[in-house]
Backbone bond lengths (Angstrom), bond angles and torsions (degrees), N, CA, C in turn:
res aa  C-N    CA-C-N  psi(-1)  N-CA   C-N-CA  omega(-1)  CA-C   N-CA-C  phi
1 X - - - 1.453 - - 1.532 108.94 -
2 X 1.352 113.97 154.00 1.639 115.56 -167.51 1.610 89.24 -95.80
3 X 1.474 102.23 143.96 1.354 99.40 157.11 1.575 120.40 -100.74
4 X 1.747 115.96 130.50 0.880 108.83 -169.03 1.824 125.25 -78.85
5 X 1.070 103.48 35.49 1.460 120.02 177.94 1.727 99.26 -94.49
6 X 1.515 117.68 -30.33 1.418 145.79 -171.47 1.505 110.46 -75.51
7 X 1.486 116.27 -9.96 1.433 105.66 -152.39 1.581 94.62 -129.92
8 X 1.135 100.57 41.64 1.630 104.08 159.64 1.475 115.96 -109.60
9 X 1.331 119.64 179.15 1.351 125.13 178.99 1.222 125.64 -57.07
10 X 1.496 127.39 135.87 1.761 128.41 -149.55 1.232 75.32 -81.23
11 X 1.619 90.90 153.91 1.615 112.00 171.69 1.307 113.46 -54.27
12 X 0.983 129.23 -69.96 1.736 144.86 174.80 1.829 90.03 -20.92
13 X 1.230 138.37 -43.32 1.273 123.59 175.90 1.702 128.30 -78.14
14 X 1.300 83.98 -32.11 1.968 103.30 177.49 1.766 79.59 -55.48
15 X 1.260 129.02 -56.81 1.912 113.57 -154.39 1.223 116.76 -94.68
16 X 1.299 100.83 9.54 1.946 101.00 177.83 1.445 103.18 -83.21
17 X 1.597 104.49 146.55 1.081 92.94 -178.99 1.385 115.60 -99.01
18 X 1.932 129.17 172.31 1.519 104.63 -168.91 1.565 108.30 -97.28
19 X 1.399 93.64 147.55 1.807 75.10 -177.97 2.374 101.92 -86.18
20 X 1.414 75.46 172.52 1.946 78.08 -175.98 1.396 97.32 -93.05
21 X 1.527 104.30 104.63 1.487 114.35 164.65 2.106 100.48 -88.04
22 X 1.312 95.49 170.55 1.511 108.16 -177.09 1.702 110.75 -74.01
23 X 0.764 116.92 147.89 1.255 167.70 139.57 1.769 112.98 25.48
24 X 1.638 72.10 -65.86 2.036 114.29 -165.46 1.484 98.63 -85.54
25 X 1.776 117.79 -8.75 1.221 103.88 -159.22 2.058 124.76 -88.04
26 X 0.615 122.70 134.60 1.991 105.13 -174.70 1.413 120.77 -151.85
27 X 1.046 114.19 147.14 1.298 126.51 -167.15 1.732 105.43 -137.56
28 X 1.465 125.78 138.78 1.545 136.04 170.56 1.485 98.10 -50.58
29 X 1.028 115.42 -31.31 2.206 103.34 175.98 1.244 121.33 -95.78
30 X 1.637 123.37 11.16 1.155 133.27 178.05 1.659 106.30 -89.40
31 X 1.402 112.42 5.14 1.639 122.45 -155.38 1.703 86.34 -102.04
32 X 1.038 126.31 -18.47 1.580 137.71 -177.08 1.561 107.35 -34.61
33 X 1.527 107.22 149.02 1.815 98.13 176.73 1.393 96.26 -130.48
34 X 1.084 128.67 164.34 1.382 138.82 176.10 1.568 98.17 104.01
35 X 1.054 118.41 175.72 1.455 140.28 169.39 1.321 115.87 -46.56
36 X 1.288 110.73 -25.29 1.608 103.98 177.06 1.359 134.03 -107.37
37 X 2.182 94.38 10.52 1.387 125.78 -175.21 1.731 111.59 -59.65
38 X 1.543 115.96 -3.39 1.602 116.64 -173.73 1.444 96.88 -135.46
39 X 1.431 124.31 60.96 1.120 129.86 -169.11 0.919 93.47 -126.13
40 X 1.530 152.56 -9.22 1.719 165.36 -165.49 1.569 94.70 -80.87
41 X 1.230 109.02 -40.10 1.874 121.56 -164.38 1.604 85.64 -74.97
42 X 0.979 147.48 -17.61 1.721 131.47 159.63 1.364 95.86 -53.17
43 X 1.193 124.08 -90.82 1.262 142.27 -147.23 1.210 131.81 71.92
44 X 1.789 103.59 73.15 1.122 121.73 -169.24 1.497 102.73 -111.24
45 X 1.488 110.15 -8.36 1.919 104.46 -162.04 1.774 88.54 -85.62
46 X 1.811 96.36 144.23 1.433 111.70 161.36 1.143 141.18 -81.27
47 X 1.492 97.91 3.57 1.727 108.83 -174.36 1.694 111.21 -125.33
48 X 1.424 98.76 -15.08 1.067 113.28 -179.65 2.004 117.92 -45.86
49 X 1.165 118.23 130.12 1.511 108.87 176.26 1.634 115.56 -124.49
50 X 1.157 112.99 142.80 1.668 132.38 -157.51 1.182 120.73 -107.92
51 X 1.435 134.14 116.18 1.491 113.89 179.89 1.625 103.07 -144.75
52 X 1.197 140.15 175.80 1.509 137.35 -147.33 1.568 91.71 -151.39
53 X 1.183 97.67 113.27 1.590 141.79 166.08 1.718 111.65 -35.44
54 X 1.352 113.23 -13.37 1.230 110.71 -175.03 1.832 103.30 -126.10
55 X 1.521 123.82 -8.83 1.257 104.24 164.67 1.663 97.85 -129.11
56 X 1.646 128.27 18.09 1.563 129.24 -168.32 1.188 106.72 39.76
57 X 1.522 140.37 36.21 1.481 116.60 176.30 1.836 89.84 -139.22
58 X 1.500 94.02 -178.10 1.297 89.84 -164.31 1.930 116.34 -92.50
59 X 1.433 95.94 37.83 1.446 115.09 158.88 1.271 117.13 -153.77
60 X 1.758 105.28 175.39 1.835 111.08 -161.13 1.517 95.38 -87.63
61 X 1.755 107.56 -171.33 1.247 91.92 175.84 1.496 126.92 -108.15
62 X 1.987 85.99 39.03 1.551 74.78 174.26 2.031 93.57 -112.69
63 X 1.443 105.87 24.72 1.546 107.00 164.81 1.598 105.93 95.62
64 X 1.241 115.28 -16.66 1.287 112.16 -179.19 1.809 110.59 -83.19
65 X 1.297 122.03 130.01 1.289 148.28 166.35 2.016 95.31 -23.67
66 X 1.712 105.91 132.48 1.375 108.12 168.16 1.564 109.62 -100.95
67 X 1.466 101.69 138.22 1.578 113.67 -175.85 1.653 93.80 -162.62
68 X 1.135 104.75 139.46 1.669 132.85 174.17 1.627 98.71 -47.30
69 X 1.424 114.78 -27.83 1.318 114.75 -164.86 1.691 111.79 -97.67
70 X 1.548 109.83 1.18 1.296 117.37 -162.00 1.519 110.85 -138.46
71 X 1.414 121.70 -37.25 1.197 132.89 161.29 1.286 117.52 -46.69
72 X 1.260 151.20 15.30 1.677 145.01 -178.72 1.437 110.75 -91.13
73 X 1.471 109.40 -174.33 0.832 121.17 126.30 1.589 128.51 55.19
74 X 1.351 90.94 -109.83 1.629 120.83 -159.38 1.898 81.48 -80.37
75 X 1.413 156.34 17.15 1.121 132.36 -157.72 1.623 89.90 -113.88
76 X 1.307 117.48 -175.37 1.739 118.43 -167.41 1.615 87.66 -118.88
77 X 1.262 121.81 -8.95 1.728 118.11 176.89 0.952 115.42 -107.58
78 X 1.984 127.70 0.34 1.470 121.92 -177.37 1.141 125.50 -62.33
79 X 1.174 130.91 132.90 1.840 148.04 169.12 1.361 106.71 -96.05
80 X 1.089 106.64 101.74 2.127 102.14 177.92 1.544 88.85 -67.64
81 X 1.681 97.46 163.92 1.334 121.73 174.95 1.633 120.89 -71.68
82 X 1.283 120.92 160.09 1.861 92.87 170.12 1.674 103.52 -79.37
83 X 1.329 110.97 -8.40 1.805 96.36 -160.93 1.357 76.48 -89.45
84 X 1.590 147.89 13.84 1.522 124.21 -162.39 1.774 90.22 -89.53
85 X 1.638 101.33 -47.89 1.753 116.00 -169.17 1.677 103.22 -71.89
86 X 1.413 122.95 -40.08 1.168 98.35 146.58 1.821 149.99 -48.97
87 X 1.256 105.74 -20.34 1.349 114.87 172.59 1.599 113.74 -69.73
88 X 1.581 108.04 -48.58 1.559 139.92 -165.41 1.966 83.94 -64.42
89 X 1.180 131.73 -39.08 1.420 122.34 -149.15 1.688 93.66 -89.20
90 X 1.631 119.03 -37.83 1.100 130.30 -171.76 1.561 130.59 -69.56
91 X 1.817 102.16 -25.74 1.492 92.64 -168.62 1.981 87.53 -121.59
């Protein structure tokens, strides 16, 4: 029998760190509460589904497909977060 003390998130995820996906980006498991409620921004789940806040479909509007793994950064539609520029002011 599992103990349910056992059936939380593997450690190896508690220390990853998240990367800053955009803004626009969301997923039904991003609605999560507790500490492990911003664990979607890995984007490790296989069932998980993605869609962008600025065209509701399941790409941005520059047509490319939304994924935790693609939304950053480097994209021509990214929206940083406010907690992202808060981070940037802090360390």
């Amino acid at each position: 029998m599992i103990d349910p003390k056992d059936a939380r998130a593997p450690r190896s995820a508690e220390t990853k760190a998240l990367p800053r996906v955009c803004r626009l980006l969301r997923t039904k498991t991003a609605y999560g509460v507790g500490s492990a409620g911003a664990l979607w921004k890995l984007g490790e789940s296989t069932t998980a589904v993605y869609w962008c806040l600025a065209t509701m479909e399941a790409f941005g509007p520059d047509d490319a497909f939304c994924h935790p793994h693609h939304c950053g950064q480097g994209r021509a539609c990214f929206e940083p977060d406010a907690a992202d520029a808060t981070d940037d002011e802090s360390a």
